[in-house]
Biotite code that builds the C-alpha atoms (Angstrom):
import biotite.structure as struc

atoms = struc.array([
    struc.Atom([163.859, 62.458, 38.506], chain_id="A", res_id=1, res_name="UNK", atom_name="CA", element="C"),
    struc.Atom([161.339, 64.288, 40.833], chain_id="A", res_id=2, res_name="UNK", atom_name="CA", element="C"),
    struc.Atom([160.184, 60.733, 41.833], chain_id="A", res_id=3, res_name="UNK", atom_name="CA", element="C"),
    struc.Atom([163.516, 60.268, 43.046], chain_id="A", res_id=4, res_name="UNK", atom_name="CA", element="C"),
    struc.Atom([164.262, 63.107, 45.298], chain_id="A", res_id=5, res_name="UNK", atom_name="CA", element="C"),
    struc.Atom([160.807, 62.680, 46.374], chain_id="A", res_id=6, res_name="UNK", atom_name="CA", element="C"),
    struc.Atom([161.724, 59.078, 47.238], chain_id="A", res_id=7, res_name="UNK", atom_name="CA", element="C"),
    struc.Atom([165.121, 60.226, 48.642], chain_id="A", res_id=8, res_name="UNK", atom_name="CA", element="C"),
    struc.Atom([163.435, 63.329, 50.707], chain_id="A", res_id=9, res_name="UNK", atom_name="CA", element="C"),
    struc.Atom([160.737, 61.039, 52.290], chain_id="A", res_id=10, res_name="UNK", atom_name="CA", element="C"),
    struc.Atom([163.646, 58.572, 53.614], chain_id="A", res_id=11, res_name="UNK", atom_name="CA", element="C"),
    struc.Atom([165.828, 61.394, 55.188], chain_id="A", res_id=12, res_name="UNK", atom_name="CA", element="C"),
    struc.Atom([163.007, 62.417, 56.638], chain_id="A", res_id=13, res_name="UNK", atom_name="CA", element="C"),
    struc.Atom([161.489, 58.882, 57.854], chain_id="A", res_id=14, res_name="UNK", atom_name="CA", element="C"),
    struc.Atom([164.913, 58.189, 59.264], chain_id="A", res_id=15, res_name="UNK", atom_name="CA", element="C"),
    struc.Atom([165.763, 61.308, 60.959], chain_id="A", res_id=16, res_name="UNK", atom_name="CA", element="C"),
    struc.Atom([162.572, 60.997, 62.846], chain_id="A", res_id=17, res_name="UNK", atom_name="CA", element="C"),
    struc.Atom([163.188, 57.189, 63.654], chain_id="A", res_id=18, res_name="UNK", atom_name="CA", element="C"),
    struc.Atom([166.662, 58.144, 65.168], chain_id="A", res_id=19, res_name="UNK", atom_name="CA", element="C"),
    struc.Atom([165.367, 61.376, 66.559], chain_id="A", res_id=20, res_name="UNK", atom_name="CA", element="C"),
    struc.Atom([162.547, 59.313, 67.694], chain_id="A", res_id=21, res_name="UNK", atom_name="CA", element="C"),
    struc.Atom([165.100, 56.835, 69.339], chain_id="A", res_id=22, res_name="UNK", atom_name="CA", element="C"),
    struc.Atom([167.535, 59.187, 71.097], chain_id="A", res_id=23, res_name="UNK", atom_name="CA", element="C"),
    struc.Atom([165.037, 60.808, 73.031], chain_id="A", res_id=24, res_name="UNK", atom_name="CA", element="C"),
    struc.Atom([163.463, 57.536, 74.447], chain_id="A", res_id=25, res_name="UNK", atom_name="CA", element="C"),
    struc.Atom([167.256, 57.036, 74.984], chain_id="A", res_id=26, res_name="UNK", atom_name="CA", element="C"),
    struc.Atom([167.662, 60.267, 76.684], chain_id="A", res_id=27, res_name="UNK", atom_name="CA", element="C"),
    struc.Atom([164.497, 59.590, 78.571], chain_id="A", res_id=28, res_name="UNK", atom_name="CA", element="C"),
    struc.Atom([165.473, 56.792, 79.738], chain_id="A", res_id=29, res_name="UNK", atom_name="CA", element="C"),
    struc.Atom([168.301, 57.645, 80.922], chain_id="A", res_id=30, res_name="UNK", atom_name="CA", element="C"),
    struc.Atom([167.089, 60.948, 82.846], chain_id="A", res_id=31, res_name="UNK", atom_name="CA", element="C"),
    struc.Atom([164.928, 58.317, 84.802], chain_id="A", res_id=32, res_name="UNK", atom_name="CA", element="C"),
    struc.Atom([167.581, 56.203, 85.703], chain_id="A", res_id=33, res_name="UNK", atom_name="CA", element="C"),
    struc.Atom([169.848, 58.927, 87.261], chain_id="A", res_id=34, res_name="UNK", atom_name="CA", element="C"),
    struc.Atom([166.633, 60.135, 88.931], chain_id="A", res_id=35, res_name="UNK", atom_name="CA", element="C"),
    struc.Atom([166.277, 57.113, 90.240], chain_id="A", res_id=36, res_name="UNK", atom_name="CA", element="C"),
    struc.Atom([170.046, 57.489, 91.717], chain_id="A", res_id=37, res_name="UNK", atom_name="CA", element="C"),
    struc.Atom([168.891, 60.435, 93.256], chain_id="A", res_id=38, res_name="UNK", atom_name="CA", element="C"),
    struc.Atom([165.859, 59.189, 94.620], chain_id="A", res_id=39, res_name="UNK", atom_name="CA", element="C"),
    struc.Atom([168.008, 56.897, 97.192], chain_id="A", res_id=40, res_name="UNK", atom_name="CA", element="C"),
    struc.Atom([170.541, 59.263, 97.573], chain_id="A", res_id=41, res_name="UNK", atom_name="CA", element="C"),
    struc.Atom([168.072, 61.828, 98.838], chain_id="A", res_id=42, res_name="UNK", atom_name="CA", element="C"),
    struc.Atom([166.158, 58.992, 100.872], chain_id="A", res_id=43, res_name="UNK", atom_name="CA", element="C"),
    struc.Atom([169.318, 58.246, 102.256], chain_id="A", res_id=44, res_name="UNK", atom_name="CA", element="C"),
    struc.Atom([170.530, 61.814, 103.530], chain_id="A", res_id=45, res_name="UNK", atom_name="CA", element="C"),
    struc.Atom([167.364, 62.732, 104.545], chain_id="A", res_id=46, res_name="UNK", atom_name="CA", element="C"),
    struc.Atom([164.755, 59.686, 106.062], chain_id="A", res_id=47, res_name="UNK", atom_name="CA", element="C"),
    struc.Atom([167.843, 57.383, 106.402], chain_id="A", res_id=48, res_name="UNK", atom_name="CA", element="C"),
    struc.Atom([169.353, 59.820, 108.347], chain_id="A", res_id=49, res_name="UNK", atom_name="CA", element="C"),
    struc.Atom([166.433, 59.706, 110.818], chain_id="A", res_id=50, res_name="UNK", atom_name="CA", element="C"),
    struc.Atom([168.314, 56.229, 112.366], chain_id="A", res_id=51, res_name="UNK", atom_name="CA", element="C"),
    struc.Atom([170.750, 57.863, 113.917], chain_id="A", res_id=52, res_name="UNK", atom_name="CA", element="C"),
    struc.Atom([170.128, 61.354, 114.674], chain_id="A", res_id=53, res_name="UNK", atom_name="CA", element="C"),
    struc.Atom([165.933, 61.327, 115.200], chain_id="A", res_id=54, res_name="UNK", atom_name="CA", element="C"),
    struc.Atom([164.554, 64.608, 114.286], chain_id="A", res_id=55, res_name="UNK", atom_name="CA", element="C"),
    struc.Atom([167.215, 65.016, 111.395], chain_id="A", res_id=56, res_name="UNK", atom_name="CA", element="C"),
    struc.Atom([165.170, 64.218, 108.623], chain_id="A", res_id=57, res_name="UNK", atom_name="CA", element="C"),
    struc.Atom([162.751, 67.162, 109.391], chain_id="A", res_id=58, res_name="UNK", atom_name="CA", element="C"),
    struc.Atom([165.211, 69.813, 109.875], chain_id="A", res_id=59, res_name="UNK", atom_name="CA", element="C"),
    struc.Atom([167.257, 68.991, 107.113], chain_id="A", res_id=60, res_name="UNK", atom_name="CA", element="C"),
    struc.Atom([163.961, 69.049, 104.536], chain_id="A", res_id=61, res_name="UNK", atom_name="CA", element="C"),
    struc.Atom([163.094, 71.952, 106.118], chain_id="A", res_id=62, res_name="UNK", atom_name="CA", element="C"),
    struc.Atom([166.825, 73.870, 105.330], chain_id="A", res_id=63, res_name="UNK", atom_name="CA", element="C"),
    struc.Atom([166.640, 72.394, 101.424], chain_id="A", res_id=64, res_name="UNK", atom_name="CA", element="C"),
    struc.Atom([162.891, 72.156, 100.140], chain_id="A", res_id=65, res_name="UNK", atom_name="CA", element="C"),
    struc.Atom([159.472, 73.735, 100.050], chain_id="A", res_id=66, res_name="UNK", atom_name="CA", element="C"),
    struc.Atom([157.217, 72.641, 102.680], chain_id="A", res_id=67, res_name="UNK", atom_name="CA", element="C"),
    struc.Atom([153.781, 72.173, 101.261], chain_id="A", res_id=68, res_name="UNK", atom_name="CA", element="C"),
    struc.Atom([150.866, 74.037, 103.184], chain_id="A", res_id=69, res_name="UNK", atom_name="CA", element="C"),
    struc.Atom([147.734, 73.359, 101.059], chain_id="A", res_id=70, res_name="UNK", atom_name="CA", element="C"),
    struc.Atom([146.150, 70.877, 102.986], chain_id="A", res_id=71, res_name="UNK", atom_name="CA", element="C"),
    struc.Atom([144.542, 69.724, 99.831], chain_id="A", res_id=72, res_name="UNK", atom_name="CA", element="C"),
    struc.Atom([148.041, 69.027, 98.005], chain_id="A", res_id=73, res_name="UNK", atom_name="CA", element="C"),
    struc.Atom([148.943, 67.238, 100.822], chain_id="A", res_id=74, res_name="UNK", atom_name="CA", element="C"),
    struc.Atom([146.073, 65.039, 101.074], chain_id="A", res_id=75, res_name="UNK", atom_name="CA", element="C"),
    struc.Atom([147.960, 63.489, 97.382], chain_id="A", res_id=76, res_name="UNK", atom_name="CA", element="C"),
    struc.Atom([150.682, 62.808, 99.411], chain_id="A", res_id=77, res_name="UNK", atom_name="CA", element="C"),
    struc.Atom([149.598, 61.526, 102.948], chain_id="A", res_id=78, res_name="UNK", atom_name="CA", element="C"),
    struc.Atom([146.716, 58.963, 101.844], chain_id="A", res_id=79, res_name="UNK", atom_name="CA", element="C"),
    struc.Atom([148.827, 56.706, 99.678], chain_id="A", res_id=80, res_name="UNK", atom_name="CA", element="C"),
    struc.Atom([151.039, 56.120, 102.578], chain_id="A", res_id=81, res_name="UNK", atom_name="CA", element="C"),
    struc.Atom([147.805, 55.921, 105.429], chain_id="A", res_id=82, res_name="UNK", atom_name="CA", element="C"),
    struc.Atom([148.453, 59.291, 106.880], chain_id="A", res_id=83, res_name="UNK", atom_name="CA", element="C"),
    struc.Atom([145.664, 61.551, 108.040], chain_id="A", res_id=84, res_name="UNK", atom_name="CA", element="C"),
    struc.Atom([148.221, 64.270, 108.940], chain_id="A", res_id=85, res_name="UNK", atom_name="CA", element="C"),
    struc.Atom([151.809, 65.228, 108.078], chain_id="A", res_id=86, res_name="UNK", atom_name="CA", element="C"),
    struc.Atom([154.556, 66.699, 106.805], chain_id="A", res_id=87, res_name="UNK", atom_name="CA", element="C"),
    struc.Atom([155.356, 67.169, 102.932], chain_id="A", res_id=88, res_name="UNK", atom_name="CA", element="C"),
    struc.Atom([158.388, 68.849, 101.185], chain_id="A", res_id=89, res_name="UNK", atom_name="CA", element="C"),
    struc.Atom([159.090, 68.775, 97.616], chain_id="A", res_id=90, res_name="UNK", atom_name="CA", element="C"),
    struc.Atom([162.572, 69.155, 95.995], chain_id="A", res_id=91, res_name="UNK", atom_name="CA", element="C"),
    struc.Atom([162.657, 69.817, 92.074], chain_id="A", res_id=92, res_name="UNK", atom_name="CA", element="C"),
    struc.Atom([165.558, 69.222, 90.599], chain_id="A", res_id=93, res_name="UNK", atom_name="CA", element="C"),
    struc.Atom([166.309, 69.063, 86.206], chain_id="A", res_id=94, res_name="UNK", atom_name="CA", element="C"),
    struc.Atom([166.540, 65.496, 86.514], chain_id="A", res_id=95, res_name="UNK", atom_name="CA", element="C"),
    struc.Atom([163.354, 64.947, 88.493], chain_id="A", res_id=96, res_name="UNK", atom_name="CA", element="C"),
    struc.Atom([161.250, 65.859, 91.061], chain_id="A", res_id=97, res_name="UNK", atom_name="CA", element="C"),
    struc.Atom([160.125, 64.454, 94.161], chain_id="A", res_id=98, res_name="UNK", atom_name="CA", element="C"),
    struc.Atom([158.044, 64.661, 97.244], chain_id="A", res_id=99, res_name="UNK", atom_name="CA", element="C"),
    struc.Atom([159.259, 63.533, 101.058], chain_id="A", res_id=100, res_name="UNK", atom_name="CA", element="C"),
    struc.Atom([156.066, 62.904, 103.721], chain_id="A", res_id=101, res_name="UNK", atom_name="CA", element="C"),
    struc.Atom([156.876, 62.499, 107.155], chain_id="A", res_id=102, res_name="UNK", atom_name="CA", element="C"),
    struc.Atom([154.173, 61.451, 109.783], chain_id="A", res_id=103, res_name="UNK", atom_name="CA", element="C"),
    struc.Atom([154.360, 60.271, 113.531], chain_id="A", res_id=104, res_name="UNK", atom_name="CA", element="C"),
    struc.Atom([156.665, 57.410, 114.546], chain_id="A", res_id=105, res_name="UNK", atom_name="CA", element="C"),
    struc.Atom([159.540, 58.534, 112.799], chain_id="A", res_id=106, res_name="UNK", atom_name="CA", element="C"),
    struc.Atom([158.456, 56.861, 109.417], chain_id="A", res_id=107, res_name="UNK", atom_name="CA", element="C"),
    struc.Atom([159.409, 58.933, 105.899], chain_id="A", res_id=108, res_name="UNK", atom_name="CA", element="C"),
    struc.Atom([158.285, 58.626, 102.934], chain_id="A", res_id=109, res_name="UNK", atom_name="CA", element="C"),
    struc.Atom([159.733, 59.308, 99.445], chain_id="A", res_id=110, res_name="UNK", atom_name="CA", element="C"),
    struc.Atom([157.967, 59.895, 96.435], chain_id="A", res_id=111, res_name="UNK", atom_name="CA", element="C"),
    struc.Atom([159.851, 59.958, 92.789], chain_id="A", res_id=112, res_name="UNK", atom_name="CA", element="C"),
    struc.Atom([157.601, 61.197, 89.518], chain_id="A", res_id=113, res_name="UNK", atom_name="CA", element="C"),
    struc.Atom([160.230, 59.535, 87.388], chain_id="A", res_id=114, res_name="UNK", atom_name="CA", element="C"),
    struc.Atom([162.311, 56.430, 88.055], chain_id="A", res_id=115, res_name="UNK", atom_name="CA", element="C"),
    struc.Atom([163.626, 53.701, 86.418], chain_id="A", res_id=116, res_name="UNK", atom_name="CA", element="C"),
    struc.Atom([162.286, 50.305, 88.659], chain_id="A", res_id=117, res_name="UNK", atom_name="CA", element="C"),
    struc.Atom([165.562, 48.345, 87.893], chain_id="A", res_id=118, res_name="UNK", atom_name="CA", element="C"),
    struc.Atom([167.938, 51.296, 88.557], chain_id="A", res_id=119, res_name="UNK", atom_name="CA", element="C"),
    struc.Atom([165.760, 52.332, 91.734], chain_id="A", res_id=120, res_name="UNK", atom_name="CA", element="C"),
    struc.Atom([166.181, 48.727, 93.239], chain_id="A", res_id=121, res_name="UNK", atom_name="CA", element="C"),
    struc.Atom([169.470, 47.822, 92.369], chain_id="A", res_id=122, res_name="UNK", atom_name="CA", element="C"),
    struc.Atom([170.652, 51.282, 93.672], chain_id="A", res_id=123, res_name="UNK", atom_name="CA", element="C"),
    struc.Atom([168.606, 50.358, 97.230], chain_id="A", res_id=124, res_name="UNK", atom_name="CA", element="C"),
    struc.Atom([170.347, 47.112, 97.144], chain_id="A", res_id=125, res_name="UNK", atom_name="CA", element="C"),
    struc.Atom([174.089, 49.063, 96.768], chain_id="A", res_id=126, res_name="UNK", atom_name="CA", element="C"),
    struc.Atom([172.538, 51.105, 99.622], chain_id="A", res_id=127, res_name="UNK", atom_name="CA", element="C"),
    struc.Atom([171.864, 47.893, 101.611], chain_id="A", res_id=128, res_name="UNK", atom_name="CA", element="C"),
    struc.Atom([175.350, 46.489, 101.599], chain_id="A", res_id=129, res_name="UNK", atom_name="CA", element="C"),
    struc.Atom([176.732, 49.868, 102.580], chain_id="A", res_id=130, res_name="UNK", atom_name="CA", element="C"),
    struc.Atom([174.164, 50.567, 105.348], chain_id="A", res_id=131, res_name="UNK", atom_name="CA", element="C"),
    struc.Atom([175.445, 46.311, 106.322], chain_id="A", res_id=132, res_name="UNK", atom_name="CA", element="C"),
    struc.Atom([179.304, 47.593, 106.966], chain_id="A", res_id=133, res_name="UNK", atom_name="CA", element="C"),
    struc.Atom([178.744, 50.442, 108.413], chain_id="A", res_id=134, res_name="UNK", atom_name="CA", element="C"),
    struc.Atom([175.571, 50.352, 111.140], chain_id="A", res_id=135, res_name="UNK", atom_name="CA", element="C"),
    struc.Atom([175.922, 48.609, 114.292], chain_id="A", res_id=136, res_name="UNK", atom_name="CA", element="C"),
    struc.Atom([172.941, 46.570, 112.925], chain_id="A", res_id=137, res_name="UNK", atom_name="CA", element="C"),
    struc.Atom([172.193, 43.375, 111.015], chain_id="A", res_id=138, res_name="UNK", atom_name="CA", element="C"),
    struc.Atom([170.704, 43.997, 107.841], chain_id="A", res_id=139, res_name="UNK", atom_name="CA", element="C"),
    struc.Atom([168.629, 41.749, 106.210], chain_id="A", res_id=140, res_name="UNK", atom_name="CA", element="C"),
    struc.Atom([167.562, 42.168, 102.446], chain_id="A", res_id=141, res_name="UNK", atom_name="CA", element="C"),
    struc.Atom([164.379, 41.138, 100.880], chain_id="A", res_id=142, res_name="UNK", atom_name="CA", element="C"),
    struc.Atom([162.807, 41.541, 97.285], chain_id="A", res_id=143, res_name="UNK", atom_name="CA", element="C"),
    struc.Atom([159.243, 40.544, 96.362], chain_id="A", res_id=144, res_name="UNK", atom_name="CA", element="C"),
    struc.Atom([156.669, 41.078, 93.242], chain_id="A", res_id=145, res_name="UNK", atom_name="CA", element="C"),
    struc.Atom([152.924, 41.124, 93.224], chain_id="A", res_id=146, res_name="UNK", atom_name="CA", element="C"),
    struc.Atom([150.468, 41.333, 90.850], chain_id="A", res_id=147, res_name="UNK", atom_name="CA", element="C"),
    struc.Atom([151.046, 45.731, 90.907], chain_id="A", res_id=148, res_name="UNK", atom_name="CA", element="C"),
    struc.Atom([153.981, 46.359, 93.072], chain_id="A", res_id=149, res_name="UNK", atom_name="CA", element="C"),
    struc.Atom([157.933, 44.973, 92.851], chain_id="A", res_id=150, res_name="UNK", atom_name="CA", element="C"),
    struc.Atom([159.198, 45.906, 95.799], chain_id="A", res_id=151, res_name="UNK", atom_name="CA", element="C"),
    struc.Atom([162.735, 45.225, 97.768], chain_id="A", res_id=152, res_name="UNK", atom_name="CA", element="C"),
    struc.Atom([164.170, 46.477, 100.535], chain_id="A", res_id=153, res_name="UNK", atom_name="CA", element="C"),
    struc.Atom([165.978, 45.486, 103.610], chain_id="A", res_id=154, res_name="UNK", atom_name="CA", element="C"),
    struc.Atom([165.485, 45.367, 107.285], chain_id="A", res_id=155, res_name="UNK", atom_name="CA", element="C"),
    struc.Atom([167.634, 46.284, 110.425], chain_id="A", res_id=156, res_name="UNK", atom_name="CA", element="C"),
    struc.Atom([167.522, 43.966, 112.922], chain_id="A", res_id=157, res_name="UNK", atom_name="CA", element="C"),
    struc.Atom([168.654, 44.887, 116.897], chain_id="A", res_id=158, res_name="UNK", atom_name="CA", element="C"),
    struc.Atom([171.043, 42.135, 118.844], chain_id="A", res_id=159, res_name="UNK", atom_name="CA", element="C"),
    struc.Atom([167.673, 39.834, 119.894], chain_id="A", res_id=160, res_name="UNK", atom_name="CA", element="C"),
    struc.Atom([166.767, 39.868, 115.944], chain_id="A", res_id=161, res_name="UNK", atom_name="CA", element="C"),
    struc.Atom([163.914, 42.039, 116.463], chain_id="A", res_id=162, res_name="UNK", atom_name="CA", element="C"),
    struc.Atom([163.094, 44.749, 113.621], chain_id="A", res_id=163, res_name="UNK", atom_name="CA", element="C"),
    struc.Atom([163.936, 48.138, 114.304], chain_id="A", res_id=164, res_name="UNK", atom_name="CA", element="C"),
    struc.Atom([163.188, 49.818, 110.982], chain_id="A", res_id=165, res_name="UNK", atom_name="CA", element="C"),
    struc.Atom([161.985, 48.265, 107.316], chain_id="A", res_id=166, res_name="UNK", atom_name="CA", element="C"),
    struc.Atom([162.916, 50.327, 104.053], chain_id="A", res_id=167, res_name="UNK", atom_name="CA", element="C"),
    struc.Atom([160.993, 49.131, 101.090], chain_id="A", res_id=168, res_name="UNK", atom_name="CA", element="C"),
    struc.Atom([161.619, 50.419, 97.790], chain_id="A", res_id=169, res_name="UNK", atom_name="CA", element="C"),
    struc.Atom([158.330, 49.939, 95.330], chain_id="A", res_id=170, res_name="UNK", atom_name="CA", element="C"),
    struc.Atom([157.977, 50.206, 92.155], chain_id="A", res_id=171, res_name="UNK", atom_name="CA", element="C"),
    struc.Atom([154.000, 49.728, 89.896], chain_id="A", res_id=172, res_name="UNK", atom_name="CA", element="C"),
    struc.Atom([153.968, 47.304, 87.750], chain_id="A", res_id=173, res_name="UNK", atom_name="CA", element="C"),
    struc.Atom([152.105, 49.372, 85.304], chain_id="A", res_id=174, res_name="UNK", atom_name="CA", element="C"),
    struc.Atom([152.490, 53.218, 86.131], chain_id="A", res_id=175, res_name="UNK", atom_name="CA", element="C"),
    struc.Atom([149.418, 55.314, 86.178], chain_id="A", res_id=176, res_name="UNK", atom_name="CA", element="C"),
    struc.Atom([149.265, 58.903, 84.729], chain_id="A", res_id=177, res_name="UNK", atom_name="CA", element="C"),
    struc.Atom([150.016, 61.243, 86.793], chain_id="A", res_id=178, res_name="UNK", atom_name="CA", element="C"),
    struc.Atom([151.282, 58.554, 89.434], chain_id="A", res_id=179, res_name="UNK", atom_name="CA", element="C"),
    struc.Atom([154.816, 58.280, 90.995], chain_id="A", res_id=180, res_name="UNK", atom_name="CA", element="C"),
    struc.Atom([157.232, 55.939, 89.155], chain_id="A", res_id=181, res_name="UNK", atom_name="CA", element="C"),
    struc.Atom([158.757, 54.811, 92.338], chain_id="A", res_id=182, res_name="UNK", atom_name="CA", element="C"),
    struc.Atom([158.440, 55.418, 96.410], chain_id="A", res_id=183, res_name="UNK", atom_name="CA", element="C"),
    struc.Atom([160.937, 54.535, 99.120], chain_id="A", res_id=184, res_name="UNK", atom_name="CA", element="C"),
    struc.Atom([159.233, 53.925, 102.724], chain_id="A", res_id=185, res_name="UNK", atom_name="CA", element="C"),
    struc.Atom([161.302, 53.641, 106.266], chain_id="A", res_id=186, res_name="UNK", atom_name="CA", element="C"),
    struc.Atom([159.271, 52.373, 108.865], chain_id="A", res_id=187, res_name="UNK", atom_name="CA", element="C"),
    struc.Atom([159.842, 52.156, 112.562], chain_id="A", res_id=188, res_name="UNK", atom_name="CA", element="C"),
    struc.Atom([158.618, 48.803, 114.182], chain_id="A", res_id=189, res_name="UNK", atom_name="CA", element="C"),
    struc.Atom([156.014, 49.539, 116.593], chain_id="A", res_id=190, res_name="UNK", atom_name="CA", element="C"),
])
């Protein structure tokens, strides 16, 4: 009889921590795909933005999130994107948090902890066909792997075909600890 409940105890207990176990890589999983939502929604209301109304992206980060002032901090933020100076706000929010670096030329940068890759890109490529019926520019997408990054993103092109600004969406192949998930780049051509 003990043997029993023993038996009986050790599988309710084995398989409430499987399922437990389950619904929070479930839960997890989920948290990083909606942050990944959020991550081009933000990008696209704030760096986006920059497009049509230059200076916007600034002065709206600077009305919603902290600007960073530790020049050390910063330096986490501004070398991975070839910056020797800059701007950098964060925004925390429960379902993530994430860091926006601005330099010269108008370029922004976005910076995700958490992200799911798949969600992140297919969200950017939603944001694509938007951004294609509504700008008075041709957009042209693009998607690429390498051996660390996946990366996709789209280009918009003025009336000789010449690139105005590139948004790339990457994603690490393998993430490192402490290392963003995801990142979101607009660049201006030069």
């Amino acid at each position: 009889m003990f043997k029993q409940q023993t038996r009986a105890s050790f599988l309710v207990l084995f398989f409430s921590s499987y399922f437990s176990a389950a619904v929070a890589a479930d839960e997890n999983r989920t948290a990083r795909i909606e942050s990944a939502q959020i991550a081009v929604r933000l990008f696209s209301r704030t760096c986006f933005a920059e497009i049509i109304t230059p200076n916007s992206a600034a002065n709206t980060l600077n009305q919603l999130f902290e600007r960073m002032t530790d020049e050390s901090r910063k330096r986490y933020f501004l070398e991975p994107v070839g910056l020797d100076d800059g701007e950098v706000w964060l925004a925390q929010f429960p379902k993530g948090s994430f860091a926006f670096v601005m330099g010269n030329q108008r370029n922004c940068h976005l910076f995700a902890q958490k992200a799911d890759p798949a969600a992140l890109h297919r969200e950017l490529a939603t944001f694509a066909d938007r951004a294609k019926q509504s700008l008075p520019f041709e957009v042209m997408q693009r998607i690429a792997e390498g051996d660390y990054v996946a990366s996709s993103g789209f280009e918009l092109l003025g009336k000789s075909g010449q690139t105005l600004f590139s948004v790339v969406a990457s994603t690490p192949i393998e993430v490192k600890p402490n290392a963003p998930e995801a990142w979101i780049t607009m660049a201006t051509a030069r």
